[in-house]
C-alpha positions in Angstrom: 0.0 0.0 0.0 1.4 3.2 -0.7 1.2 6.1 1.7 -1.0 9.2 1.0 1.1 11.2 3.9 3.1 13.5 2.2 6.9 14.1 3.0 8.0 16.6 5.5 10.7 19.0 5.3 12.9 20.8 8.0 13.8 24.3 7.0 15.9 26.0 9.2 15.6 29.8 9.6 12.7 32.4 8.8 14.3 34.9 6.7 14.1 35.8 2.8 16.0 32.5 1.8 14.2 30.1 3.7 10.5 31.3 3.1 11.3 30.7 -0.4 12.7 27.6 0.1 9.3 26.7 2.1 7.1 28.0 -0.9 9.2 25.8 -3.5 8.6 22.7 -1.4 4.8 23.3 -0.6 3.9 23.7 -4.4 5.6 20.5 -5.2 3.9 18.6 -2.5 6.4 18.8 0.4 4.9 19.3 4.2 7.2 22.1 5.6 8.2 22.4 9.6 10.1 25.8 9.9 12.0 26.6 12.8 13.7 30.1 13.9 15.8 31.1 16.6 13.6 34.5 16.9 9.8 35.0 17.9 9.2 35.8 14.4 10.1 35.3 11.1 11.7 37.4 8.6 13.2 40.3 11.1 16.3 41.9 8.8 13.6 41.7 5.8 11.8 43.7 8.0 14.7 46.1 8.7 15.3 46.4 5.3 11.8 47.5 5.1 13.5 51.1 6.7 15.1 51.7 3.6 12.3 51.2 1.3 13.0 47.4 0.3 15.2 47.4 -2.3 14.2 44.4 -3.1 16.0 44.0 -6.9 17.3 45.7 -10.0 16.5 47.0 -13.1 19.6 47.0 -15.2 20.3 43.8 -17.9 20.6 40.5 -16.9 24.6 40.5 -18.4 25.4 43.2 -16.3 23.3 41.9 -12.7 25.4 38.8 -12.8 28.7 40.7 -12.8 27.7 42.3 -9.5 28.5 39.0 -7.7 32.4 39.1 -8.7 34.2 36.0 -8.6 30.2 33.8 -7.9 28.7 35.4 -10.8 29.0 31.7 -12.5 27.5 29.7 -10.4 25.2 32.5 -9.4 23.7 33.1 -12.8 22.5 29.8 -12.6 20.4 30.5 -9.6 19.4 33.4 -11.5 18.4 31.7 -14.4 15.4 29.8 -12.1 14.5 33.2 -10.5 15.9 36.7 -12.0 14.8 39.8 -11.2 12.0 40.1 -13.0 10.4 36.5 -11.4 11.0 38.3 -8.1 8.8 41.1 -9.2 6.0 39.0 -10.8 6.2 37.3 -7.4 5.7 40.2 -5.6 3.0 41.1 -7.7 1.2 37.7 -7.1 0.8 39.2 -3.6 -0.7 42.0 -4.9 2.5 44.3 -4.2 3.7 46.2 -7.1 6.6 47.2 -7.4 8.8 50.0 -9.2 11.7 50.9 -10.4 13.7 54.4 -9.5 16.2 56.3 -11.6 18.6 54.7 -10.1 17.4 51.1 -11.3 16.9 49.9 -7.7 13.7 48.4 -7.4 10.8 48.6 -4.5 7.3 48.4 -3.9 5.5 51.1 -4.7 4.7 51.8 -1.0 8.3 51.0 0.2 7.1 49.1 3.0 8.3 45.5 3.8 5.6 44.8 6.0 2.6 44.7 3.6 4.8 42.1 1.3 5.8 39.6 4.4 2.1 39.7 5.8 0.7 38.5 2.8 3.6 36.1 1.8 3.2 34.4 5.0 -0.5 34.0 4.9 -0.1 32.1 1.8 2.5 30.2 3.4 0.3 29.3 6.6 -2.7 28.2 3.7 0.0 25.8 2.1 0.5 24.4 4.9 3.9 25.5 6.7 4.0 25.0 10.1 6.2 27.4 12.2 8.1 26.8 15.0 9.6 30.2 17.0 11.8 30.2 19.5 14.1 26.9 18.0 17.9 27.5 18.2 19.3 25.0 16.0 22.3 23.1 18.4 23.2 20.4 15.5 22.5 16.9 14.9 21.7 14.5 18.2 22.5 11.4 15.6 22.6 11.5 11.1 18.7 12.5 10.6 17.8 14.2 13.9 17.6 17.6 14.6 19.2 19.2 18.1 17.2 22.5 19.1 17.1 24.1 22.1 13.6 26.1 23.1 12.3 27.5 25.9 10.8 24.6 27.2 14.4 22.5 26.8 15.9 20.5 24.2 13.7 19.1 21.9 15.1 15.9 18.8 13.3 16.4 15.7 13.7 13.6 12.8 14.1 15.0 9.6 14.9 12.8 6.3 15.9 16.3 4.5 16.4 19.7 6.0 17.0 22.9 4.7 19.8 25.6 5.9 18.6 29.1 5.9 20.8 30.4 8.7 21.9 33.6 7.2 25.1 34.9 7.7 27.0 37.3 11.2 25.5 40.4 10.5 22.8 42.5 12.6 23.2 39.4 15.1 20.6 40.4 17.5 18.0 40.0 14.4 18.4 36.3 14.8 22.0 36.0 11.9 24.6 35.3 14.6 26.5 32.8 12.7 25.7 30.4 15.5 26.0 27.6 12.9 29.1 27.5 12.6 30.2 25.0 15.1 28.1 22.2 14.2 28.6 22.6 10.3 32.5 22.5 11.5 32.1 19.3 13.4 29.9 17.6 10.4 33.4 18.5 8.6 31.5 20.9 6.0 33.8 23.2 4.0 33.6 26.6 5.4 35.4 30.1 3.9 35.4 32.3 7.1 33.0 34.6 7.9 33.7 38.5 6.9 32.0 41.9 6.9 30.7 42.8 3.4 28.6 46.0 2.7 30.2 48.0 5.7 32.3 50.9 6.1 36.5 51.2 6.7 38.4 53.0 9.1 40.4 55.8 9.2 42.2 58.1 11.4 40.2 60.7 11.5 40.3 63.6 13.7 38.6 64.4 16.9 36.9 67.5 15.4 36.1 65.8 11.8 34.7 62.9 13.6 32.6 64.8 16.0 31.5 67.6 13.7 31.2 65.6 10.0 30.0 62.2 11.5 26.8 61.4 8.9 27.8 63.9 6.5 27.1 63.0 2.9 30.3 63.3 0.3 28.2 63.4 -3.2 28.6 63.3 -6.1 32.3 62.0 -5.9 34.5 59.7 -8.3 36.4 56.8 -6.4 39.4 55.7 -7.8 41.4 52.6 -6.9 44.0 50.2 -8.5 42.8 46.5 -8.1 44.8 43.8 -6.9 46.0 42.9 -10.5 46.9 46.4 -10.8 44.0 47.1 -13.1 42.9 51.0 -12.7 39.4 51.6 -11.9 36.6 54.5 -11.5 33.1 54.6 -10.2 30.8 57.6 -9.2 28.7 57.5 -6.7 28.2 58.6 -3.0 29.6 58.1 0.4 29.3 59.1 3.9 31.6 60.3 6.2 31.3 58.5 9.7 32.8 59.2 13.0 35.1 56.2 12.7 35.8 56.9 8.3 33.9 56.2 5.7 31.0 53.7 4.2 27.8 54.3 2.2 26.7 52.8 -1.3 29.8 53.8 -3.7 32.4 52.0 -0.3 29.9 48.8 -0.7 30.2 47.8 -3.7 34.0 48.2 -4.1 34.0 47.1 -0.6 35.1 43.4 -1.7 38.5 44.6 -3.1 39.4 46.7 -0.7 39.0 44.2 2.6 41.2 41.7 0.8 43.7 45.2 0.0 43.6 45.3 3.5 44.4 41.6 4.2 47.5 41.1 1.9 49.1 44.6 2.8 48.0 46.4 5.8 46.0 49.2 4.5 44.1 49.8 1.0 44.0 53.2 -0.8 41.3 55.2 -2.4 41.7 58.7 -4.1 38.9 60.7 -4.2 38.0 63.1 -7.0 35.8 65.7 -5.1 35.1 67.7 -7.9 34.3 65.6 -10.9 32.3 68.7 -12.2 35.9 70.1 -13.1 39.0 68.9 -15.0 42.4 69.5 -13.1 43.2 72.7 -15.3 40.3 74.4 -15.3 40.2 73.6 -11.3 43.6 75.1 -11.4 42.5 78.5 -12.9 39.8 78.8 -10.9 41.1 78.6 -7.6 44.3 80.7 -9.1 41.8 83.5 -9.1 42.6 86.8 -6.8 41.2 85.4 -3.5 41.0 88.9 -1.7 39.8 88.5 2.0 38.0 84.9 1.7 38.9 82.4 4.0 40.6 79.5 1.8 37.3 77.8 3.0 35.0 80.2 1.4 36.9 80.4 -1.3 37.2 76.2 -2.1 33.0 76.6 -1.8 32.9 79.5 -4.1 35.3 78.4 -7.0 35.5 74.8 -6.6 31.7 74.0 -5.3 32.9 72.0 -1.9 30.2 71.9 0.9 30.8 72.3 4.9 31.8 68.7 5.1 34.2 68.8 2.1 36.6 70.9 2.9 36.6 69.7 6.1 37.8 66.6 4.7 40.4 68.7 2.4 41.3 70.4 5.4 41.9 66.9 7.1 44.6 65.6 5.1 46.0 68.3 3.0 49.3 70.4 4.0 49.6 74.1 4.2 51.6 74.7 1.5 49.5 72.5 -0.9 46.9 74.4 0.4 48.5 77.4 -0.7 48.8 76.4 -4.2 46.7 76.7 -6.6 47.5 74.1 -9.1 49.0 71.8 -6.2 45.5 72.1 -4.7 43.6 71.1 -7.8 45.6 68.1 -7.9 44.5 67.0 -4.6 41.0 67.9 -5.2 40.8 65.6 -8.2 42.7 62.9 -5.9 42.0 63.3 -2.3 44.0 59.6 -0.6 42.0 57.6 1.5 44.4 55.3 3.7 41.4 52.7 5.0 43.1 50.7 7.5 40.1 48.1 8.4 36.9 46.7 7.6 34.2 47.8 10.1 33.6 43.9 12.4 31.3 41.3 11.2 27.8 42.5 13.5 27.9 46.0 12.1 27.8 45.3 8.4 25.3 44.7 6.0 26.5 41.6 5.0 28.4 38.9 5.0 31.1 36.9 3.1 32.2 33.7 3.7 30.3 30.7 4.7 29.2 27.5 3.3 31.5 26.9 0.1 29.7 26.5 -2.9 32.2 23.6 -4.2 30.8 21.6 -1.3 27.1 21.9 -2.8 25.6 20.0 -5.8 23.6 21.8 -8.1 20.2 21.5 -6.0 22.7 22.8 -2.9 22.8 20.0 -1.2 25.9 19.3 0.8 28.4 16.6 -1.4 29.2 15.3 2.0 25.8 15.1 3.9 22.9 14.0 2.0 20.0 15.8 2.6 20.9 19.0 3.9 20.4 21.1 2.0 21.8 25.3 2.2 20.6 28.7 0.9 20.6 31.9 1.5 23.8 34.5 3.1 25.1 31.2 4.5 26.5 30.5 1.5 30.0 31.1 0.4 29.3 34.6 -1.8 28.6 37.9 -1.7 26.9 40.8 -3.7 26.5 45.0 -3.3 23.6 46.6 -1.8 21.2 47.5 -4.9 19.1 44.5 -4.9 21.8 41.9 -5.7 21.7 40.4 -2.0 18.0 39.5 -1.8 16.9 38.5 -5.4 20.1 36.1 -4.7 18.9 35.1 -1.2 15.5 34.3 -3.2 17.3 32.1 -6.2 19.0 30.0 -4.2 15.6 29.6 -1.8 14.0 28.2 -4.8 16.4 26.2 -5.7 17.0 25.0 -2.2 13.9 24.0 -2.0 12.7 22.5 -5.2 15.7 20.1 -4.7 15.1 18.8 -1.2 11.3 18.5 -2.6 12.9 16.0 -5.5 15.5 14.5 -2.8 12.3 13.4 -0.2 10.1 12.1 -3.0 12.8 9.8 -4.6 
């Protein structure tokens, strides 16, 4: 006689990654039990909800895959079961429309997160996913059992396939505390350590630029940097200046190269052209005009357009004499040097890299080593800029995730 009880699943955390991977395995036929550390599901989706909930991008498909660096390969083939535009025709089956700005980013039209994960878990609950709050995952008690502690004590769970969504180290008190770890070391799973991506860098700022300037906007500016390869490159964009240096959107997503900068040598070095209205020359002439009785302040916002918080960072690390000079000035204008000593830690970035290698997956991402577990999600051994990239990525591999251990349970 065959059996009419359909297979469960375990998934393994609430956020973006795992809900997806919950979705996949209820729509082909999977029971899902889904267990988070937190009282409720999907907090840093949530948080991102703050920022409007970027929740993809606009550009080509060619150039989104190239915003995942040395992954992009196996990544495109996540994103070739769910791109950018299946995440919005998603969102739009639950009835949230999205849009995109001029920056290509795209949100929902109400920039709220909350609306979207209401609704998404409703459907979830009608599919039949059972949740389970308050489960910190400990390991495995023996090959198929589950180790969790909860507020009413341990508590062994069987489970013929499970699903990983653990996240990564960032924002740790939202449930992402890398906790996993330990008992992925001890199943001898390949790990790549765990490292801040999306964050900002130190410098050695100043008491009064670090007091004063902390949260000031630098826009528009032009980063320049030499890669590791010694490949010149530019981007425009904008940064912040922060008490301890500097982070914001144009630092994350050249924040990749820099940390390893920082690893092989000490320190990495950015110039920044603060002026990328003006070429060098006619900078030069400018600033070579009669100055009269202006402060060389007032005089770098009247002829060379620099705010408050500019030429306070001018004022930071540029000499007297070149201060003096008109043409030695430009120079340094166009090419300000950033000396970024370290990578902000692990719990206050965005992001993380590092994590479960992707050479120790199949492609369903299921663990070589361990069958059955499956992983998805930040977890995973890559890592992509703010813009997007993170969660349609966190979404793929969901899918993917869970369409496979739906295939693995049924065969």
């Amino acid at each position: 006689m065959t059996s009419t009880t359909p297979p469960r699943l375990a998934i393994i955390g609430g956020g973006p990654a795992g809900l997806m991977a919950a979705e996949a395995a209820c729509a082909a036929g999977v029971a899902v039990d889904l267990y988070d550390t937190m009282g409720s599901v999907g907090r840093k989706f949530l948080l991102a909800g703050k920022g409007g909930l970027n929740l993809t991008h606009s550009e080509p498909l060619a150039r989104f895959v190239e915003r995942y660096g040395a992954r992009r390969t196996e990544i495109r083939h996540w994103l070739d079961a769910f791109d950018a535009d299946a995440l919005r025709a998603w969102a739009r089956g639950l009835s949230v429309e999205t849009f995109a700005g001029s920056s290509g980013r795209v949100f929902p039209v109400d920039l709220k997160a909350a609306p979207l994960l209401r609704g998404w878990l409703r459907r979830l609950r009608e599919s039949g996913v059972t949740f389970h709050m308050h489960h910190r995952w400990l390991g495995w008690q023996a090959h198929d059992t589950l180790h969790f502690a909860t507020p009413q004590g341990a508590r062994a769970v069987p489970a013929k396939a499970v699903i990983l969504a653990l996240g990564g180290a960032s924002w740790p008190q939202l449930g992402s505390d890398g906790a996993w770890i330990k008992p992925l070391q001890e199943a001898g799973v390949d790990l790549a350590p765990l490292q801040p991506a999306n964050c900002g860098f130190d410098l050695e700022w100043s008491e009064h630029l670090s007091s004063r300037f902390g949260g000031s906007p630098l826009k528009p500016v032009v980063a320049h940097w030499v890669d590791r390869r010694g490949v010149a490159h530019a981007r425009q964009g904008e940064c912040v200046l922060s008490e301890y240096g500097i982070e914001g959107s144009l630092i994350y997503a050249i924040g990749a190269e820099l940390r390893e900068q920082i690893a092989e040598r000490g320190e990495a070095t950015l110039m920044l052209d603060l002026v990328p209205g003006y070429t060098e020359s006619a900078l030069a002439d400018r600033l070579a005009a009669p100055r009269g009785k202006h402060s060389i302040g007032d005089w770098l916002r009247r002829r060379a357009g620099l705010d408050a918080a500019k030429c306070a960072l001018v004022f930071e690390l540029t000499d007297k004499p070149t201060l003096a000079d008109p043409s030695a000035l430009a120079k340094r204008l166009k090419a300000l040097p950033l000396r970024l000593r370290a990578p902000r830690p692990v719990a206050e970035a965005i992001s993380t890299a590092g994590g479960v290698r992707l050479e120790a997956l199949d492609e369903n991402l299921m663990l070589r080593g361990r069958p059955g577990v499956f992983c998805a999600g930040e977890m995973l051994d890559w890592e992509a800029p703010t813009g997007g990239y993170l969660l349609t990525a966190c979404f793929a591999s969901g899918l993917i995730a869970g369409r496979g251990a739906a295939r693995w349970l049924r065969t």
